[in-house]
C-alpha positions as CSV (number, residue, x, y, z in Angstrom):
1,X,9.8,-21.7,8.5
2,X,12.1,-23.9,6.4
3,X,12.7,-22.9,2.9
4,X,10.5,-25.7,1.4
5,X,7.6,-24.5,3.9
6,X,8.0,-20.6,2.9
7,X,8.0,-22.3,-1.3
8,X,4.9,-23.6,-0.5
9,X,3.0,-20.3,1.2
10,X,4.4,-18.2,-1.8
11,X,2.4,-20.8,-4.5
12,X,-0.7,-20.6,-1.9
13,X,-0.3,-17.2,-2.0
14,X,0.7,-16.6,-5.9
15,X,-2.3,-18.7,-6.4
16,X,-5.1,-17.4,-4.6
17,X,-4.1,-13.8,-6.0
18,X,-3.9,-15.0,-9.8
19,X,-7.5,-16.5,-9.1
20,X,-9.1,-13.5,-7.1
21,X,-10.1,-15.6,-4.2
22,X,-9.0,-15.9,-0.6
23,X,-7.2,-18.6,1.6
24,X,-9.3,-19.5,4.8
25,X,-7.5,-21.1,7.7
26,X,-3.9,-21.2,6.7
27,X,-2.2,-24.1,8.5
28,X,-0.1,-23.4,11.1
29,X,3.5,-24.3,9.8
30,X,2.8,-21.5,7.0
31,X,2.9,-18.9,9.5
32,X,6.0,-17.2,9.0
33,X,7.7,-16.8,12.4
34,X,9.2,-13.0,11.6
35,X,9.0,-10.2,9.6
36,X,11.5,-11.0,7.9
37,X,10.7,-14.9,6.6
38,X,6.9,-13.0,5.5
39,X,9.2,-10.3,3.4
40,X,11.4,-12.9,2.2
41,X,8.0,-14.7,1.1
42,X,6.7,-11.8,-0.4
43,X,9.5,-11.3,-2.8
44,X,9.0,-15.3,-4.0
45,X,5.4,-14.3,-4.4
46,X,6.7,-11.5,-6.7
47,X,8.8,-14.3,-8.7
48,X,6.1,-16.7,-8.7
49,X,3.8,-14.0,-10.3
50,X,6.2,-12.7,-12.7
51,X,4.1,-9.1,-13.0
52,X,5.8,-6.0,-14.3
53,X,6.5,-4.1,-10.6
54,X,4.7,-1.1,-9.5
55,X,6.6,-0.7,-6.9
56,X,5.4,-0.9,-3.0
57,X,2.7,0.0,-0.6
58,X,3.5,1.0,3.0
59,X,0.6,0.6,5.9
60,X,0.1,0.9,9.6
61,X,1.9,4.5,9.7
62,X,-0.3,5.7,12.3
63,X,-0.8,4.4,15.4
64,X,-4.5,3.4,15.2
65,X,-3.5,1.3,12.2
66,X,-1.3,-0.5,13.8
67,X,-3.8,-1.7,16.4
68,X,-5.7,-2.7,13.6
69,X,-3.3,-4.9,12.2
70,X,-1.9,-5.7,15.4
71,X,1.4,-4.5,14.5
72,X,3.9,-2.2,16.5
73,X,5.9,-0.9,13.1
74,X,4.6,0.1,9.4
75,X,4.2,-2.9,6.9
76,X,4.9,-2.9,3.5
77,X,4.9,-5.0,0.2
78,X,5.1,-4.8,-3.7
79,X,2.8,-3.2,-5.8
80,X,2.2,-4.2,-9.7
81,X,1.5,-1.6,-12.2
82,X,-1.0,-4.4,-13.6
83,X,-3.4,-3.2,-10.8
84,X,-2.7,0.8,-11.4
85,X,-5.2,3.0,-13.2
86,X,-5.7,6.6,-13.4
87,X,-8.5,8.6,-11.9
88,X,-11.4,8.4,-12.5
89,X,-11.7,4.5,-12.5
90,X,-14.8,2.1,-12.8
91,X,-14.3,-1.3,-10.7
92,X,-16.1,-4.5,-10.5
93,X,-17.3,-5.2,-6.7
94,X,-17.8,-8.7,-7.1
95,X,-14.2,-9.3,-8.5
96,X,-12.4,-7.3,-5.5
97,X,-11.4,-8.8,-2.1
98,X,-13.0,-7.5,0.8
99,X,-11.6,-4.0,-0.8
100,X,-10.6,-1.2,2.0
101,X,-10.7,2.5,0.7
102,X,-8.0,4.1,1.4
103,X,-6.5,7.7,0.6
104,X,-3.3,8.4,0.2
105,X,-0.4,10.0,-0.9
106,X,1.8,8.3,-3.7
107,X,5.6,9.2,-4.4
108,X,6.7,8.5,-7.4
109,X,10.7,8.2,-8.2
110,X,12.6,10.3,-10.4
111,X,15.8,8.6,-9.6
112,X,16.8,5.0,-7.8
113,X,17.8,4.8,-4.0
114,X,20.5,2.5,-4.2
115,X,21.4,-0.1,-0.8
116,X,24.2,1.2,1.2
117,X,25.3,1.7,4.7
118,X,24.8,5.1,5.8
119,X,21.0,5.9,5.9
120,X,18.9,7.7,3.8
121,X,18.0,11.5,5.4
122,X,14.6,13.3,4.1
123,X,15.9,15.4,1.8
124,X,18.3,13.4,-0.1
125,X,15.3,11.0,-0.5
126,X,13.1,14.6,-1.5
127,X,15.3,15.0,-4.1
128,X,14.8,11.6,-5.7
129,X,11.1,12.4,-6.0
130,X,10.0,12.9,-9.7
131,X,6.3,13.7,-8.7
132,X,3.9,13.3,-5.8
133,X,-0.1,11.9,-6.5
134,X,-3.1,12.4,-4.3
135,X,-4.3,8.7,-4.6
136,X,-7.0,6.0,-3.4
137,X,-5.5,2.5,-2.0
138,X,-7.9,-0.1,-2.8
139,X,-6.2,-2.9,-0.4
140,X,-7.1,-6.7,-1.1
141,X,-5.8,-9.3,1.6
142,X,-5.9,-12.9,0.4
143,X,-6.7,-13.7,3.7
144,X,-10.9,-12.6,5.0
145,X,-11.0,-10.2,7.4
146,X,-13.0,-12.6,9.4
147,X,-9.9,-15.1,9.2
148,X,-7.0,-12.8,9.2
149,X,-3.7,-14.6,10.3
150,X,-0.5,-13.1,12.0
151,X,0.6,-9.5,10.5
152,X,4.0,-11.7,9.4
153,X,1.4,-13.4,6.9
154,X,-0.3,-10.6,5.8
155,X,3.6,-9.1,5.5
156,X,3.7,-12.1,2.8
157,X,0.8,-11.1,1.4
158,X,2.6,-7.9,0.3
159,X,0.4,-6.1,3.5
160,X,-2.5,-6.5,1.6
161,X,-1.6,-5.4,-1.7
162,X,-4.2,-4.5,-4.1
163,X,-5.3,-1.6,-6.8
164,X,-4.1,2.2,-6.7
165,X,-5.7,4.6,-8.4
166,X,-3.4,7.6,-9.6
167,X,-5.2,11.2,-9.2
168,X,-2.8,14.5,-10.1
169,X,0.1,15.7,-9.2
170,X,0.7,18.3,-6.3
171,X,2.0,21.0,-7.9
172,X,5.4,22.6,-6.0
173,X,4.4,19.5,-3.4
174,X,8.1,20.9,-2.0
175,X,6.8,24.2,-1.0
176,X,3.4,22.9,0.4
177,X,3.2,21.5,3.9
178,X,1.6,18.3,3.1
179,X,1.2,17.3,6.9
180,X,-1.2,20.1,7.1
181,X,-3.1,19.4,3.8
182,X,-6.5,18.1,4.8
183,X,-7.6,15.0,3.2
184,X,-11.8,13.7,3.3
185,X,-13.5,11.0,1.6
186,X,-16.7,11.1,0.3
187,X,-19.3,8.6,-0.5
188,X,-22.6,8.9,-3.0
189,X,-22.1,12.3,-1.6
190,X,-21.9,12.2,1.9
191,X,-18.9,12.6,4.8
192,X,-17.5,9.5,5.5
193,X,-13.6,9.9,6.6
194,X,-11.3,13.1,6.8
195,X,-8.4,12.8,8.0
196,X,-5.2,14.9,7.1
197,X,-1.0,14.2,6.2
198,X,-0.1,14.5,9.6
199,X,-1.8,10.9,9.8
200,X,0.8,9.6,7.8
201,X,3.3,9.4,10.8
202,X,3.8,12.6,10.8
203,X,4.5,13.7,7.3
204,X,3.8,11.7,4.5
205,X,7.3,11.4,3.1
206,X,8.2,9.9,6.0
207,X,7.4,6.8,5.2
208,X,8.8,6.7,2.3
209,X,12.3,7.1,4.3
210,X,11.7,4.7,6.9
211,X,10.7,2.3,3.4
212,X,14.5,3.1,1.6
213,X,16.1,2.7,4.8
214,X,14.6,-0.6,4.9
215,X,14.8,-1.8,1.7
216,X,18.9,-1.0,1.5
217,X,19.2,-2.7,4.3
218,X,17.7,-5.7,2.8
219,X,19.9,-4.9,-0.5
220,X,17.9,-3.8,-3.0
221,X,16.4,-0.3,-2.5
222,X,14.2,1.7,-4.1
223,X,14.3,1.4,-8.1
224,X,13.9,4.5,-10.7
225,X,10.1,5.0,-11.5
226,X,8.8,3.3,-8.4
227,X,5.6,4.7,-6.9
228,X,5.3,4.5,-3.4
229,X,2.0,4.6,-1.6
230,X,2.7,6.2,2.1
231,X,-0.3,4.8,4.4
232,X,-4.1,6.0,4.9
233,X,-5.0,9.3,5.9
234,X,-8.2,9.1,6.3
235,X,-8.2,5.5,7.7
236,X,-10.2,2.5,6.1
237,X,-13.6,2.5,4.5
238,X,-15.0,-1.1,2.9
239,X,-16.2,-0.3,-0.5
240,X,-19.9,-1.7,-1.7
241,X,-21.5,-1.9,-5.1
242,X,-22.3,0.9,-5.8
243,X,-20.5,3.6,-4.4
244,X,-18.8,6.6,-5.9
245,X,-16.2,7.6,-3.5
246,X,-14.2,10.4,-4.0
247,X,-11.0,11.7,-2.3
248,X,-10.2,15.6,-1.8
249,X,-6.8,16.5,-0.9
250,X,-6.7,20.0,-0.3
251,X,-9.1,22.2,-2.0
252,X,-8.9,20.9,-5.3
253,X,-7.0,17.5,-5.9
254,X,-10.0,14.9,-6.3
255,X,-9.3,11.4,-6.9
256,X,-12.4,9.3,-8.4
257,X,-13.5,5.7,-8.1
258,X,-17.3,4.0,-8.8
259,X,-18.2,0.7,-7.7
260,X,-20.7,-1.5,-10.3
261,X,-22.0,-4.5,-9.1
């Protein structure tokens, strides 16, 4: 893409999300060649927007995902606290974008991870962690799911960025073997996905070092008070007016959200 060609899919993109509504056959020439050009997009989206950061949402960290998303590697993009509530949270169906339930686990940054060259190991990147949530994902592409373009579009998309809602903290989360902690979601009271941490390739905080590997590479890192949302457990789950769904990590982490019309 040239630079005046990735300009214009940021606006499209910057657009569509400031008007809650979706772009339907993206032209060709808008369809970032790499990764890379739909992360560089992504962060001109950001700019565009001018919204006070969240931080960044990770997907695709299993392998199912992937072949969902038709991606070999996770995906990631920027989060905005704009779209971050606490549990439990009331949503309008009708304003939400084809929204995909998600639960997962959400790091949240004590400390920044500075770019350099020597990578980032597990537990230097455990000790930046101020805090970590149980949490529900509720992605939003701005591209239908009838429609979808390449992955590097949805990559400029911000991976399909959309509202997190916070639940509590894991106490002594360092102690605990979050791979093993089982994770359900329920809805108007019935089974509908279970899944565990060990979806989360492998460990949830895995991610979250394959993410500041990435990001000082690119040369920014991770900043102080980012929250980091690691990838489904439990896989994907369309939401419909309606629903009360609610997440259980564990025995007794519960994360809330209730559809209205």
């Amino acid at each position: 893409m040239s630079p005046a060609e990735q300009q214009r899919l940021a606006e499209v993109l910057a657009k569509a999300r400031r008007d809650g509504r979706q772009v339907r056959n993206l032209p060709k020439e808008l369809v970032p060649a790499t990764f890379a050009e739909g992360c560089a997009v992504n962060a001109r989206v950001a700019e565009l927007l001018g919204f006070e950061p969240l931080g960044w949402k990770i997907a695709a960290t299993n392998p199912d995902m992937q072949r969902r998303l038709r991606t070999s590697a996770p995906i990631y993009g920027r989060t905005f606290r704009r779209f971050a509530m606490a549990s439990p949270a009331l949503l309008s169906r009708a304003e939400l974008l084809d929204p995909l339930v998600e639960c997962e686990f959400f790091f949240r940054l004590a400390r920044a991870l500075p770019p350099r060259q020597a990578p980032y190991g597990r537990e230097e990147v455990a000790d930046a962690v101020a805090s970590v949530h149980c949490g529900i994902e509720i992605a939003e592409c701005r591209f239908p799911m009838d429609a979808l373009p390449p992955v590097s579009a949805i990559l400029a998309d911000g991976a399909a960025s959309g509202r997190y809602v916070v639940g509590p903290a894991i106490a002594d989360w360092r102690q605990r073997d979050l791979a093993a902690m089982p994770v359900t979601l329920t809805v108007n009271g019935t089974m509908r996905r279970k899944g565990s941490g060990r979806e989360v390739m492998g460990d949830p905080i895995n991610p979250l070092v394959w993410l500041c590997n990435e990001r000082s590479a690119w040369g920014d890192g991770l900043a102080a008070g980012a929250l980091v949302s690691t990838g489904t457990a439990t896989g994907m789950l369309l939401a419909q007016a309606g629903d009360e769904m609610v997440a259980r990590f564990g025995e007794d982490h519960l994360v809330r959200v209730r559809f209205t019309a």
